[in-house]
N, C-alpha and C positions, 0 to 999 in steps of 0.2 A: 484610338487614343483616349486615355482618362480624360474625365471632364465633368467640371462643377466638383462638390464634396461626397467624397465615400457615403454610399448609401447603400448600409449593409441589410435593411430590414428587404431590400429588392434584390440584392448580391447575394445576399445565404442564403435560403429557400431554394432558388433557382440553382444554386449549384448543388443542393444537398439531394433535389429531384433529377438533377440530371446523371448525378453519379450513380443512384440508383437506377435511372430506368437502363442506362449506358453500359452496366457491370464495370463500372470501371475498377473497382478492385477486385476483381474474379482472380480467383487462383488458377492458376494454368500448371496442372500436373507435369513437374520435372521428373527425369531419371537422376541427375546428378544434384544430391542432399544439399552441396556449395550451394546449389545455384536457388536455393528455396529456403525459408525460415518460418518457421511454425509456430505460432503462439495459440499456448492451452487456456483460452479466454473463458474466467469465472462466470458459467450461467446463473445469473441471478433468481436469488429463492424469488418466486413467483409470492409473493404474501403483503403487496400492496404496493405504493406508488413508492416511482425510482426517486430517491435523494443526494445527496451532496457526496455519499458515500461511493451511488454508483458513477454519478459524472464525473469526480475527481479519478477515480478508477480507472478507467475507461479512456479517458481521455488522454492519463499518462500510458497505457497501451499503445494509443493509437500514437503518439510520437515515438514508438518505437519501431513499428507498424510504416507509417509512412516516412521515416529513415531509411527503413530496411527495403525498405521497395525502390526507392533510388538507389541503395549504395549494393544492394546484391541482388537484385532480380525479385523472383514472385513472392510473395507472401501468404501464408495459408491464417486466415483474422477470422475464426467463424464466428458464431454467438449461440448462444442459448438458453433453455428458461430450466429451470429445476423446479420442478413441480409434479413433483412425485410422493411428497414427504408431508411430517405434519405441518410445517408452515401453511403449503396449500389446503389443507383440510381445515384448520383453523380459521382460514381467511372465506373458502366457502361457509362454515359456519356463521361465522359474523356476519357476510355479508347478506344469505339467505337467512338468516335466525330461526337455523334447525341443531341438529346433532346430528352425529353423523349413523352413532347409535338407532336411532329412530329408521332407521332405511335400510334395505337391500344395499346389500354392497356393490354390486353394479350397478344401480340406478344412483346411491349418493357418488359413485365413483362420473358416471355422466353430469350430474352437478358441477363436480369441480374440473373436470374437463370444460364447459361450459364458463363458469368464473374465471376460471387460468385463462380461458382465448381472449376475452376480454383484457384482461392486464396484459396480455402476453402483447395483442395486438398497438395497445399504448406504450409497453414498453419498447417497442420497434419503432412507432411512431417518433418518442424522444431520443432514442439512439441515434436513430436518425437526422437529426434536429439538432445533435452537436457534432453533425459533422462528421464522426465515427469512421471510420476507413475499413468499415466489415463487410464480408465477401458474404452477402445477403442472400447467395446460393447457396453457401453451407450454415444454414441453422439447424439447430435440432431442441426434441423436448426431452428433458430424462424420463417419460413417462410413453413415449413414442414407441411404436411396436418394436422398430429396428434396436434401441437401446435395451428395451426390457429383452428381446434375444441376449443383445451384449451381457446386460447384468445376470442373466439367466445363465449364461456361458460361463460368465466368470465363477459363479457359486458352486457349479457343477467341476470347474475344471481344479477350484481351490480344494472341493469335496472328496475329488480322487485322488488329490495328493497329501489327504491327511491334515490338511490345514485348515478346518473347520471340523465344528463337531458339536452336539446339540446335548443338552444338561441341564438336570433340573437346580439347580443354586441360587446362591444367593443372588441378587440381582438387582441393579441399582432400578427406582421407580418412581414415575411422577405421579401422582396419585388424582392431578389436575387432567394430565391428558390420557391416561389410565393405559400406558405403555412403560414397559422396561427402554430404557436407556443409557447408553454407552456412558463410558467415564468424558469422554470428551465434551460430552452435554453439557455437564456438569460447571456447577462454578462459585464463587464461597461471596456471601453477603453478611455484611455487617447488620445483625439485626436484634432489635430490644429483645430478651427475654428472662428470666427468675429462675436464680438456683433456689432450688427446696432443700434445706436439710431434714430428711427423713429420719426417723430413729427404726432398725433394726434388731427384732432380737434374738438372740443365738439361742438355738435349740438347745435341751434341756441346761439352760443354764439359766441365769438372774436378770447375765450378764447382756447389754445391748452396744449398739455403735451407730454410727451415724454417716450415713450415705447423701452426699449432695448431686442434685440431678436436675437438668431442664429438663428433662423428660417425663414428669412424675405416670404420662399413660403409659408409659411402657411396663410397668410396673407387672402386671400378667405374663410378661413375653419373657419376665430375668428368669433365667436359669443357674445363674452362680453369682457370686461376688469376690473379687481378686484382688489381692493385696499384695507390693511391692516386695519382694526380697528384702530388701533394706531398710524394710520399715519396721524402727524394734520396736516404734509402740504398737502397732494392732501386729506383727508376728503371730503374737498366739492364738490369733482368731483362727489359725489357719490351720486345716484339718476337721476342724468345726463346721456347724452347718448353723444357715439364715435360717431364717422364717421370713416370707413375706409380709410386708404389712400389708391388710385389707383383705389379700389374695390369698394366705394360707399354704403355698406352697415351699417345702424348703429344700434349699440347693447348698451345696458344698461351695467353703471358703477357699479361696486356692491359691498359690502363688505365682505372678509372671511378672516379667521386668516390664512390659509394656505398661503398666499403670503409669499414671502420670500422677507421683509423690504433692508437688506444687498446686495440684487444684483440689477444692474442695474439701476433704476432710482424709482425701488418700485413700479413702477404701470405694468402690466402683462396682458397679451392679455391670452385669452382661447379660445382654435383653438379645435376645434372637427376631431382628436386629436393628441398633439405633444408630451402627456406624460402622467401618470398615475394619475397626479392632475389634468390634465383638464380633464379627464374621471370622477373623485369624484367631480369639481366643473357642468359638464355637468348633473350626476346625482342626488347633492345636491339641483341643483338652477332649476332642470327642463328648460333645454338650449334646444333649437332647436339643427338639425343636420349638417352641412354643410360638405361633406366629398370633398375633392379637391384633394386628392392624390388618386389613385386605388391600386387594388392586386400586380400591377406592377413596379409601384411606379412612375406612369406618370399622371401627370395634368389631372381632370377631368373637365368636363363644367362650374363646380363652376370657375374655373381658369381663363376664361373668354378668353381672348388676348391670353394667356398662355397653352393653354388648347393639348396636345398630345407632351408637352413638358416632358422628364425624370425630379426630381423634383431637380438636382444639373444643370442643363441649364438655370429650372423655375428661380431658386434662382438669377441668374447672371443676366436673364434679369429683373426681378422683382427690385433688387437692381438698375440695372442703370437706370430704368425711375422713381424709384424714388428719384433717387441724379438728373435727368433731371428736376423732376418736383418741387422738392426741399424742398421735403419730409427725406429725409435723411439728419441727423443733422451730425452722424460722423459712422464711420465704424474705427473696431480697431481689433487687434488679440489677440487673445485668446487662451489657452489650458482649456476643460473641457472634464469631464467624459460623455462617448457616449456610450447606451443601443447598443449591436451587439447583430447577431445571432450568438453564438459559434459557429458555425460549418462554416459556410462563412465569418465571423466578416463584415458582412453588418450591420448599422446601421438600428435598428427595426423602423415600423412605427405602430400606432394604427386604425387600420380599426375598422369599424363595419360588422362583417359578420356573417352566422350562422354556431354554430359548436357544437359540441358536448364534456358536461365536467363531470369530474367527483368532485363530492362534497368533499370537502375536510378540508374548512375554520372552518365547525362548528364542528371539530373534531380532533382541533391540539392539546389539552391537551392530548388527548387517544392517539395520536399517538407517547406525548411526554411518556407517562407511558410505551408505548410496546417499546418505544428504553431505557429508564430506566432498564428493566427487562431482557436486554440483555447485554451482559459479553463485555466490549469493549478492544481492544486489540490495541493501547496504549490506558487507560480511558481519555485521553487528547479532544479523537478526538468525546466523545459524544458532547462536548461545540460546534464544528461543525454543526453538525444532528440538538441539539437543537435550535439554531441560525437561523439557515435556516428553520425550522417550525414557529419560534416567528417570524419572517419574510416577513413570506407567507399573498400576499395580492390577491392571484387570485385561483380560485380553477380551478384545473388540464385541462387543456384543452388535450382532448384525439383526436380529428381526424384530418387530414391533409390531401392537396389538392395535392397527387405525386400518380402516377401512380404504383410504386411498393412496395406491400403493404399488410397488412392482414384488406378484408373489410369489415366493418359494415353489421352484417348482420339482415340489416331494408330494408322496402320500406316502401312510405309515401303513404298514399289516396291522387288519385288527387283529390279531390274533396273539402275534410277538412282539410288535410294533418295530420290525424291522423299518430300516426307511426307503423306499425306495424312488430314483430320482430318472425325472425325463431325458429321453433321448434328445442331442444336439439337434439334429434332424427336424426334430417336432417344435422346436423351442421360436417363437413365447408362447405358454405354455399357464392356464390358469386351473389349476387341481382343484377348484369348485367346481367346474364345470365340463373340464377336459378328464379322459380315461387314464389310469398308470399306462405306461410301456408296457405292462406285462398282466398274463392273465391271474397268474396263482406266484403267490410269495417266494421269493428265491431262496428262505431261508427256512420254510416250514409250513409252503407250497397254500398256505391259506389263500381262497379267491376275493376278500373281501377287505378295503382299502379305507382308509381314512383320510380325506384331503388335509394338507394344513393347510390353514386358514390365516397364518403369519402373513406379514409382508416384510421386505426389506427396509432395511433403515435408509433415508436417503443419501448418508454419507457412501454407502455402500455400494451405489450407484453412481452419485458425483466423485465418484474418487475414479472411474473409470474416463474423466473426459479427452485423455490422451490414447486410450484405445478405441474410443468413441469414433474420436477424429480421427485419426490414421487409418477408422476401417478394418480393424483387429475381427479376426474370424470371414472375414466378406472378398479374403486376396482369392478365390476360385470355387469350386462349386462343390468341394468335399467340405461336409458339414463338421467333419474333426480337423478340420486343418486349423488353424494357426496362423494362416498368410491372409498380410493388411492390406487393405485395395491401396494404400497410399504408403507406401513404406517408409518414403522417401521424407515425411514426414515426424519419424518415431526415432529415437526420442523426442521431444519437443524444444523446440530452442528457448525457447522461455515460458513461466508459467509466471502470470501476475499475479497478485493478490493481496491481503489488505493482513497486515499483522496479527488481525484479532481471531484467523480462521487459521495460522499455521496447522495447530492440535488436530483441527476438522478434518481439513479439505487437504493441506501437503501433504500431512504424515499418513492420511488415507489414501493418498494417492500413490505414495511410495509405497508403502506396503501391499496393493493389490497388484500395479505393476512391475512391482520388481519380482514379485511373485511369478507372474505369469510370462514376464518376458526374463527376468535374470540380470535386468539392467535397470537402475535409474530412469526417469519417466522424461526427465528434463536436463539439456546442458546448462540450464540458467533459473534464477529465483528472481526475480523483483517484487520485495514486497513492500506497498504502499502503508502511508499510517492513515489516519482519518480527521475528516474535517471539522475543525473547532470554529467555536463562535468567536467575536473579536477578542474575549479576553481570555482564550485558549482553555473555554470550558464544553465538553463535550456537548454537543446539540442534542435535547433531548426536546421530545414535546412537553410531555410534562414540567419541566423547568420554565417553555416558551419560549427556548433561545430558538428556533427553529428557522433559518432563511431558505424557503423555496427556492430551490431551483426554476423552475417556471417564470417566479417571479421576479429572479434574475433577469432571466435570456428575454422576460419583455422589456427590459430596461437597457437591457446592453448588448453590443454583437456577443457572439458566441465566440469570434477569434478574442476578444479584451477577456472574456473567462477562460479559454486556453490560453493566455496568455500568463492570467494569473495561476494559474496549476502547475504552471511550467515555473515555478519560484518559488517550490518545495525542494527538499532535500530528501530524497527516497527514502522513505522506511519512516521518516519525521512525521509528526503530524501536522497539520498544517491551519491555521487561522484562518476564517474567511472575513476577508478584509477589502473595502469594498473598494480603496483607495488603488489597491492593485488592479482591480479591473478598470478602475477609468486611466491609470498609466498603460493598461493594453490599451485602451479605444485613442488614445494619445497619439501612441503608437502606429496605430491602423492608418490614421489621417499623412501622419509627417511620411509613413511609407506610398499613400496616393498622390499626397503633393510633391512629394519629391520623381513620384513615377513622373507626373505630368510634365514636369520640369526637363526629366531626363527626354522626356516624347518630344519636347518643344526644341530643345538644343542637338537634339541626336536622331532624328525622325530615321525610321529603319531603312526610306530608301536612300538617306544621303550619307547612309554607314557604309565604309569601305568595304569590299568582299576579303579582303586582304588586310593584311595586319599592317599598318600605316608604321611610318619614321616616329617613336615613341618619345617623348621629353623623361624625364630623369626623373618625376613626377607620376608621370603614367604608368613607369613600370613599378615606382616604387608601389603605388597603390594595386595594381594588378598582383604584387608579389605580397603584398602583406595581407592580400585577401586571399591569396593562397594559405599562406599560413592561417587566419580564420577557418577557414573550408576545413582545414586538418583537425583544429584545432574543435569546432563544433561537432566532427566526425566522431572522436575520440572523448568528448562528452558523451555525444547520446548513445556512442556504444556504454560505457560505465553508468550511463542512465544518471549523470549527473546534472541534470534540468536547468536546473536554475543557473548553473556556470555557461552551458552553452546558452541560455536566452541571454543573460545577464552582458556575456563578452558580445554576443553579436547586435545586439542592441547597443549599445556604446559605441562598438565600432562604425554603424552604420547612420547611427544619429550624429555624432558628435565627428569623427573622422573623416567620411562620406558626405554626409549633408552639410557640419557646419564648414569644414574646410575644402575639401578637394572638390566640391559639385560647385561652388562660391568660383574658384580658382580657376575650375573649367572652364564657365559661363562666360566669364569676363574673357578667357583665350577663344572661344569659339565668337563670342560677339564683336571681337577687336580684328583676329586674326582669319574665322573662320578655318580653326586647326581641325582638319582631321582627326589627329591621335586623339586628341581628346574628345571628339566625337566616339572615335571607334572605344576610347574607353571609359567613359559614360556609360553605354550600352553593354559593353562585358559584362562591368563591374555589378551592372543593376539587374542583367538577366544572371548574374550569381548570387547576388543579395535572393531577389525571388525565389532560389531554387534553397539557399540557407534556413530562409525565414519558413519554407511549407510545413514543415514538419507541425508547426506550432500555429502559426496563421494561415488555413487553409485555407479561407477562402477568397479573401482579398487576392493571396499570390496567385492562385488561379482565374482567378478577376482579370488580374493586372498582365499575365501569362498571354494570358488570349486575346487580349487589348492590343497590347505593344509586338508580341511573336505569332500568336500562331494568327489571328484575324488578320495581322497587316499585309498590307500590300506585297513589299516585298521585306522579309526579316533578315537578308544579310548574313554573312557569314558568321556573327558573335551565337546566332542562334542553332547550336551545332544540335540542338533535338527538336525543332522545329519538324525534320519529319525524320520520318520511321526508316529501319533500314530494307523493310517488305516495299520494295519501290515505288517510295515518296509516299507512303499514304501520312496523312497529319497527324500526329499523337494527340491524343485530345483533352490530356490532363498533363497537369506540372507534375503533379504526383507520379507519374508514367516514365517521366523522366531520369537521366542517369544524375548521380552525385556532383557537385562539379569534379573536374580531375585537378589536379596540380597544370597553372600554364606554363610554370619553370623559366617565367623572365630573373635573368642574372640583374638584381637592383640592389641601390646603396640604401640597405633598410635603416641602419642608422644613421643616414644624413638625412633620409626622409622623415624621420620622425622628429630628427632637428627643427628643420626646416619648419614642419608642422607647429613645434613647442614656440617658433619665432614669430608667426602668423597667430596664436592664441597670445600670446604677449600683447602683440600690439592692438589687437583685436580688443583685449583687457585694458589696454592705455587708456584706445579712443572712449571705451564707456564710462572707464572713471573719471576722464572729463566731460562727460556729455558731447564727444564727436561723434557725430555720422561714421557711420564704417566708412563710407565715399569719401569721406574729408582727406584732401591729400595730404601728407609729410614731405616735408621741404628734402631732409638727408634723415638717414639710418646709416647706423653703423653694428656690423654684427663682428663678433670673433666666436668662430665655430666652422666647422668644415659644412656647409651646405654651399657650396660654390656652385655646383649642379641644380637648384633652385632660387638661383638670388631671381631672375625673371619671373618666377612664380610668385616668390613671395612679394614683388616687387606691385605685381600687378596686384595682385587678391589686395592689398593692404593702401593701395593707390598712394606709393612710394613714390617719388620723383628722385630720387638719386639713392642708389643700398650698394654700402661700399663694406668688403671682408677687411677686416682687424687682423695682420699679421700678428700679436701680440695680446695679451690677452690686456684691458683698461684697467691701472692701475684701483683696485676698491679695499678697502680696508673694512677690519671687522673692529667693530668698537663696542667694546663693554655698557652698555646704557643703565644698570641698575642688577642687584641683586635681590635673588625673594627668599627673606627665611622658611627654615619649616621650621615653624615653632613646636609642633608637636611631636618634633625631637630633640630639638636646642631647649627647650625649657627644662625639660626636664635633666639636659645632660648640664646646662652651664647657670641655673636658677638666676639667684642676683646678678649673675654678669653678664646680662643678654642686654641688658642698656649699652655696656661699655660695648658690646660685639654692634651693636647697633648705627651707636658714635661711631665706630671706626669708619663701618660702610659709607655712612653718610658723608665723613669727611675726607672719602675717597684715602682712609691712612688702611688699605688691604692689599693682601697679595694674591693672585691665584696662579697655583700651581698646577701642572699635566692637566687631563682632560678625560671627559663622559667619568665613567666608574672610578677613574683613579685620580679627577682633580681635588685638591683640596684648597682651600680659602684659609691665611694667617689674616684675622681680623684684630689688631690691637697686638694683646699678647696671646691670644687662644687661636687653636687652628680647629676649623671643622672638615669633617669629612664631606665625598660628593652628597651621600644623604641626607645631609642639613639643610641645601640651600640650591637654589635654580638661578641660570646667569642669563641676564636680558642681552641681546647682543642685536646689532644695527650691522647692516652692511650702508658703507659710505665710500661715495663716489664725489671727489670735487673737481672732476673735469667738467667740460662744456656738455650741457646738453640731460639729459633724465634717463637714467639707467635700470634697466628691467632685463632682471638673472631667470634663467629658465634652469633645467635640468644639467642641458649639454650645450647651452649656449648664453652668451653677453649680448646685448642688443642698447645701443645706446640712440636715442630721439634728439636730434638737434632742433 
C-alpha cells in the first residue's frame, strides 16, 4: 500500500536500475511486422554533454515507445553514439589540446575512441536517468566494426550501380576544419562586411568602370567580368577585355542574365571561385582556372605579393595598395548573408579538389515521392523536406579530409589510377594498411596501388541507421546477399527527429535507403522543434540563457519534466518554463494520495472477483473512462502530446478525484457498497496503466504497491499475471492498453449529474460552507434521476427532489456598453443623445448575436456598436444555480 508522501528521489533510481539490470524493454524478435514497431532513434553526435535538446527528444520517443509496447506488442527502441565524424575529432581536440594533424592516423584515431567512451559512457548514464524505455541490448557506435562493414557495404553497393563517382571540381570548403563539405553543411549568416568600389580598366582603351565587391582578395583568382543583357549602360563593355587592378591579368567582358542588375554598380567580377554562380559562369562560359586561396584558406602563388598570407590579412593588404595606387573609388559597410560551415560558422570558400559524390540531382522527384508516401507528424514540416530537395544544386559530396573516420575502401592504380574497390567478403576494410583484392590492375594490369586516404562523411554513415538496425547484409552467411537479420523490422515505423536535421539526417537517409532497398526507410516522421528559454529565445551559451538539464533533474522528479515535454505540440518549439514542471510534481503527489485513498476504501482483498450490481454512477464512470482510453490512444498514435496529457489530467483530477472518488467514499463508508469498491479499483488500475506512457515511474511505483506485491489483486487486475502460467509481469510498461469494458451508461445524465454536484460544491464555498454542511431541500430539473442518491450523498442533501418542469427564470437586460470606437466616429455630436436614451431606458433591441440592433432615441446601431449586459432572474423560493444541462435550486 502507498504510504507517507511520494518520494521520488528513492522511487526513480530504483526503477531506472531495475529496468536495466531486468531487460525489461528487450525486444523479442517477431515474425509478424503487426506485432512489432521499430523506432530509428537519432544516435547523438558524440561532441560533448547531452542538453535540453537531447532530453526533450528523447523523451517524446519514449511516449511513443512505451504506448506502443502496451497497445501492440514488442518494440525495437535501440540507441546509439555517432562518433565517427568531425564533431568527434573536434571534441578530442579540445579536450586533449592537440590537432589531429600532428599524429598517425591510427593512434589520433585511438584518442578519440578513448574521448567518445567516456562521453559515450555518460551519455548512457543520463539516458538512463530519464527513465528512457531503450532496449540497452541493441546499442551500437557509427564507428564500430560491424557498422563500418555496413557503411563499407553501402559505398560499394551505391559504386556498382553508378550512383557515385569521384571528380576533381569545384567543391564547397571549410578552410577551419580543412575538409570539403556537402551542401547540407552549409548555412547563411548575417554578417558585418565593406563593399569596395574598385575601378577597372578596359584594355586598350581610356575608358574604366567600376566593380563593387566584398571580396577585394579574390582579385587574382577573376578570370572575367559579366554584365547583364539588359544593361544599356555598360552594354558596350561587352566583347571588350579588363585589366586587373594590382594583378595585371586581363579577362573578357561577357554577357549572362545571372548578374544581379540591383547590386553594386551591375558589372561583377568572376573569381574561380567566390560563390556558386561563378562556379555555373566558370562552367557555362568555359573560363580558365585560377585558384588563389588553398585548403587552408592562405594566399596561393596566383596572389603574387600576397602569396602565404591567411585570406582576411590578404584582404587589408590588398585594399590598402589599392586606395595607394588609387584603384579604390569608395569602401562602405555593409551587412549581408555569409555561406558558414555549421559546425565552426567559418565562412565557406569554393576549392577545386577531388572527392567523392554521390548522385543525387537526377533523382529529386523520387526522392520527393518516397517523403510523400511517408506519414509526417506534424504534416507542416514535409513543406521542409520538400524545399530543401527543390533546392538542391550540388549532389552529395561523401568523403572528407580528417583523420577520424570510416575509410573508403578503394585504392587507385598508380599507373591509370583506375580505382579499384574491396571485396564484400573482406570488408571493414582500412587501404592504409590492408592489400587491394587484386594483384595487378584490372584495367592496365599495373602491380602497384595507391590507398585513399579519404574518409567518409559522417552523414554518410548515419543516414544508414535503419539498415544498421534491421541487420541489412547480416540475414545469412553469403557476403553479397542482401537479407537483414531482422526483417521484420525494415521499414521503420517511425523515425524521430528535431526539425533542424531534416536536410542532414532524413533526406540522407532517404536517399541511401531507398537506393538500396527501393523503398522508403520509414512508415512515419515525427519531428520535434527545440527547446527555448522562458522567453522563447534559443538557448545558447554564449547568450547565458543556458538551463542544465542536470540541474533540473536535482531539483525535480524526472516524471514532473516528462510531464512538462508532454505539453508541446509536435514539430513546435517549445519554452522551458519551470512552472510546468512543478504542475508535473503536483500532479505526481494528487496521483499518490489519491492511490492511497483508493488502497484505503478498496483494499484488493475486499474487491469482488466478479463484477458486482453496479449503481448508474459506476457505470457511468467506467464508460467515460472508456472513452478516455480511446481517446488517449488516438492522441499518442497522431503524437498529439499535449491533448492526450492535457484531457487525461482533467479527467482524473477534477472528474475522478474531485467528484466520483468524494461520492465513492461517502457510499463505501455509509453503505460499505461493493460496486464502488470494485470500481474504485478498475477505474485506478486504468488511470495507472493511462498515465505510464508519461509518468513512468510513480505508475510503476503505484503498479506494484497496489497489483502486482499485494496479497491478493482481484480480478480488476486482468495483467497481474502472465499468460506463460501465472508467472508475474514485473513492469506496467509489459502491460496490455486498457480494452473498451463496453458498460451500456447514461453518459449524459452522468455528466448532468456531475455539472449539479460542481454547482453546489461552488454554492457551499461562495458562502464559506464546509463541503459536510448539510442542505435542508434541492431541487433539480434535468434528467439525472439515476443519481439523485449520489448526488444526494456527495453533497450531504437531506431531501433532492426532480423538477417536472423546468423554474420559471427570466432574462433581464441590466445595462448596455457602447463601443465608442465605432459610434463615435459613425454618429459624432449625437452620441450624448444615443447615451440619454440608454440611460433613461427610452431603447429598443431588436433580433439577436450578429443580427441585433439597438433603436436608441432616433438612431439605430448595428450589433457592432454595442454589447448587452443580461441577468438571469429567478423570484421563486430558495437560490438558483444554472449549470449547462441542468436548474438546481437551494431552499
Amino acid at each position: 500500500m502507498p504510504s507517507g508522501s511520494y518520494d521520488p528521489d528513492a522511487v526513480e533510481p530504483a526503477w531506472q536500475d531495475r529496468w536495466v539490470e531486468t531487460d525489461t524493454y528487450a525486444y523479442e524478435s517477431v515474425d509478424d511486422p503487426d506485432l512489432s514497431f521499430s523506432i530509428d532513434t537519432p544516435p547523438p553526435t558524440v561532441s560533448g554533454d547531452l542538453h535540453w535538446g537531447h532530453v526533450y527528444g528523447a523523451t517524446l520517443q519514449d511516449f511513443v515507445a512505451r504506448f506502443q509496447r502496451m497497445a501492440n506488442g514488442e518494440v525495437f527502441f535501440p540507441f546509439g553514439y555517432d562518433d565517427n565524424g568531425i564533431a568527434s575529432e573536434r571534441l578530442t581536440e579540445d579536450e586533449l589540446g592537440i590537432e589531429h594533424s600532428n599524429f598517425e592516423r591510427r593512434e589520433f584515431q585511438r584518442k578519440c575512441r578513448e574521448v567518445c567512451a567516456e562521453y559515450e559512457a555518460d551519455f548512457t548514464e543520463k539516458m538512463q536517468a530519464l527513465g528512457v524505455s531503450i532496449d540497452w541490448g541493441h546499442t551500437y557506435q557509427t564507428i564500430e566494426p560491424r557498422v563500418q562493414r555496413i557503411s563499407q557495404r553501402s559505398f560499394i553497393d551505391l559504386y556498382e550501380q553508378g550512383r557515385e563517382y569521384r571528380r576533381r571540381a569545384p567543391t564547397i570548403w571549410c578552410p577551419d576544419c580543412a575538409t570539403a563539405i556537402s551542401q547540407v553543411e552549409t548555412e547563411d549568416d548575417e554578417r558585418g562586411s565593406h563593399f569596395h568600389d574598385i575601378e577597372f580598366d578596359v584594355v586598350d582603351s581610356d575608358e574604366a568602370f567600376t566593380i563593387s565587391t566584398t571580396r577585394p582578395e579574390l582579385l587574382p583568382a577573376c578570370v572575367s567580368v559579366f554584365v547583364h543583357p539588359d544593361d544599356d549602360e555598360n552594354e558596350h563593355l561587352v566583347g571588350e577585355e579588363a585589366r586587373i587592378p594590382l594583378f595585371g591579368q586581363e579577362v573578357p567582358i561577357i554577357e549572362d542574365e545571372r548578374v544581379d542588375m540591383e547590386t553594386g554598380s551591375g558589372v561583377v567580377m568572376c573569381c574561380t571561385f567566390g560563390d556558386q554562380t561563378d562556379i555555373e559562369w566558370y562552367q557555362a562560359h568555359d573560363l580558365p582556372l585560377r585558384i588563389a586561396i588553398d585548403e587552408t584558406g592562405t594566399m596561393t602563388e596566383q596572389a603574387g605579393d600576397y602569396q602565404g598570407m591567411d585570406s582576411d590579412e590578404a584582404r587589408e593588404a590588398i585594399v590598402a595598395d589599392l586606395d595607394e595606387t588609387g584603384a579604390l573609388l569608395d569602401k562602405r559597410a555593409i551587412t549581408h548573408s555569409v555561406n558558414v560551415h555549421e559546425r565552426c560558422d567559418t565562412p565557406v570558400e569554393f576549392l577545386v579538389t577531388e572527392q567523392w559524390y554521390v548522385e543525387i540531382l537526377d533523382k529529386k522527384e523520387e526522392y520527393l515521392q518516397a517523403g510523400r508516401e511517408m506519414d509526417w507528424y506534424p504534416e507542416k514540416m514535409f513543406t521542409r523536406y520538400k524545399h530543401w530537395i527543390e533546392g538542391l544544386e550540388w549532389d552529395w559530396c561523401i568523403s572528407r579530409q580528417r583523420s577520424s573516420g570510416i575509410p573508403f575502401p578503394v585504392w587507385y592504380c598508380e599507373s591509370c589510377d583506375e580505382a579499384v574497390v574491396a571485396d564484400r567478403a573482406d570488408l571493414p576494410v582500412d587501404p592504409l594498411s590492408d592489400e587491394p583484392p587484386v594483384d595487378a590492375c584490372p584495367e592496365c594490369g599495373h602491380d602497384e596501388f595507391e590507398p585513399e586516404d579519404d574518409v567518409f562523411d559522417t552523414w554518410a554513415t548515419s543516414s544508414l541507421t535503419p539498415l544498421i538496425n534491421a541487420g541489412w547484409a547480416e540475414g545469412d552467411d553469403d557476403p553479397a546477399s542482401d537479407a537483414m537479420a531482422r526483417p521484420e523490422l525494415y521499414p521503420m515505423d517511425m523515425r524521430p527527429q528535431g526539425h533542424d536535421i531534416i536536410s542532414f539526417w532524413l533526406f540522407h537517409t532517404v536517399v541511401k535507403c531507398y537506393e538500396h532497398t527501393g523503398e522508403p526507410p520509414f512508415e512515419s516522421v515525427m519531428i520535434n522543434g527545440m527547446v527555448l528559454d522562458e522567453n522563447r529565445k534559443k538557448m545558447s551559451k554564449s547568450v547565458g540563457n543556458i538551463v542544465a538539464p542536470d540541474e533540473v533533474l536535482e531539483k525535480y522528479p524526472v516524471d514532473a519534466a516528462r510531464y512538462w515535454a508532454a505539453g508541446s505540440s509536435v514539430g513546435d518549439d517549445l519554452p522551458y518554463k519551470e512552472k510546468g514542471i512543478v504542475s508535473g510534481e503536483r500532479l505526481l503527489q494528487k496521483l499518490w494520495n489519491a492511490s492511497k485513498l483508493v488502497d484505503e476504501l478498496a483494499p484488493a482483498d475486499e474487491v469482488p472477483d466478479e463484477q458486482p450490481e453496479l449503481a448508474a454512477l459506476d457505470e457511468w464512470l467506467l464508460a467515460r473512462l472508456d472513452e478516455e482510453a480511446a481517446r488517449a490512444a488516438e492522441h499518442l498514435e497522431s503524437r498529439a502530446f499535449s491533448k492526450y496529457r492535457d484531457s487525461l489530467r482533467s479527467f482524473f483530477w477534477h472528474t475522478f478525484c474531485d467528484d466520483y472518488l468524494e461520492i465513492a467514499k461517502g457510499r463505501i463508508r455509509e453503505t460499505d457498497d461493493p460496486g464502488a469498491r470494485y470500481t474504485l479499483r478498475t477505474a485506478h488500475e486504468r488511470f495507472l496503466k493511462l498515465f505510464a506512457p508519461v509518468l513512468s515511474h510513480v505508475t510503476e511505483e503505484l503498479w506494484h504497491d497496489m497489483y502486482v506485491d499485494a496479497d491478493s489483486v482481484g480480478a480488476t487486475s486482468e495483467d497481474a499475471t502472465a499468460a506463460d502460467g501465472g508467472a508475474t509481469v514485473n513492469s506496467i510498461h509489459r502491460t496490455d492498453w486498457p480494452e473498451p469494458l463496453g458498460l451500456d451508461a447514461d453518459i449524459e445524465g452522468g455528466e448532468r449529474a456531475l455539472e449539479v454536484v460542481s454547482a453546489l460544491r461552488k454554492y457551499k464555498s461562495e458562502r464559506d460552507l464546509a463541503l459536510n454542511t448539510e442542505l435542508d431541500h434541492v431541487e433539480v430539473y434535468g434528467d439525472v434521476a439515476d443519481y439523485v442518491d449520489d448526488i444526494a450523498r456527495a453533497m450531504h442533501v437531506e431531501t433532492l427532489d426532480l423538477l417536472d418542469e423546468a423554474p420559471e427564470v427570466e432574462t433581464v437586460v441590466t445595462g448596455i456598453d457602447l463601443d465608442y470606437s465605432v459610434v463615435g466616429p459613425e454618429f459624432g455630436g449625437d452620441v450624448p443623445d444615443i447615451e440619454a436614451a440608454i440611460e433613461s431606458g427610452e431603447y429598443v433591441l431588436e433580433g439577436e448575436g450578429d443580427d441585433a440592433t439597438l433603436i436608441a432615441g432616433e438612431h439605430e446601431l448595428t450589433a457592432d456598436m454595442f454589447d448587452v449586459e443580461e441577468e438571469r432572474r429567478y423570484d421563486g423560493k430558495g437560490d438558483l444555480l444554472e449549470t449547462d444541462g441542468a436548474v438546481v435550486i437551494v431552499g
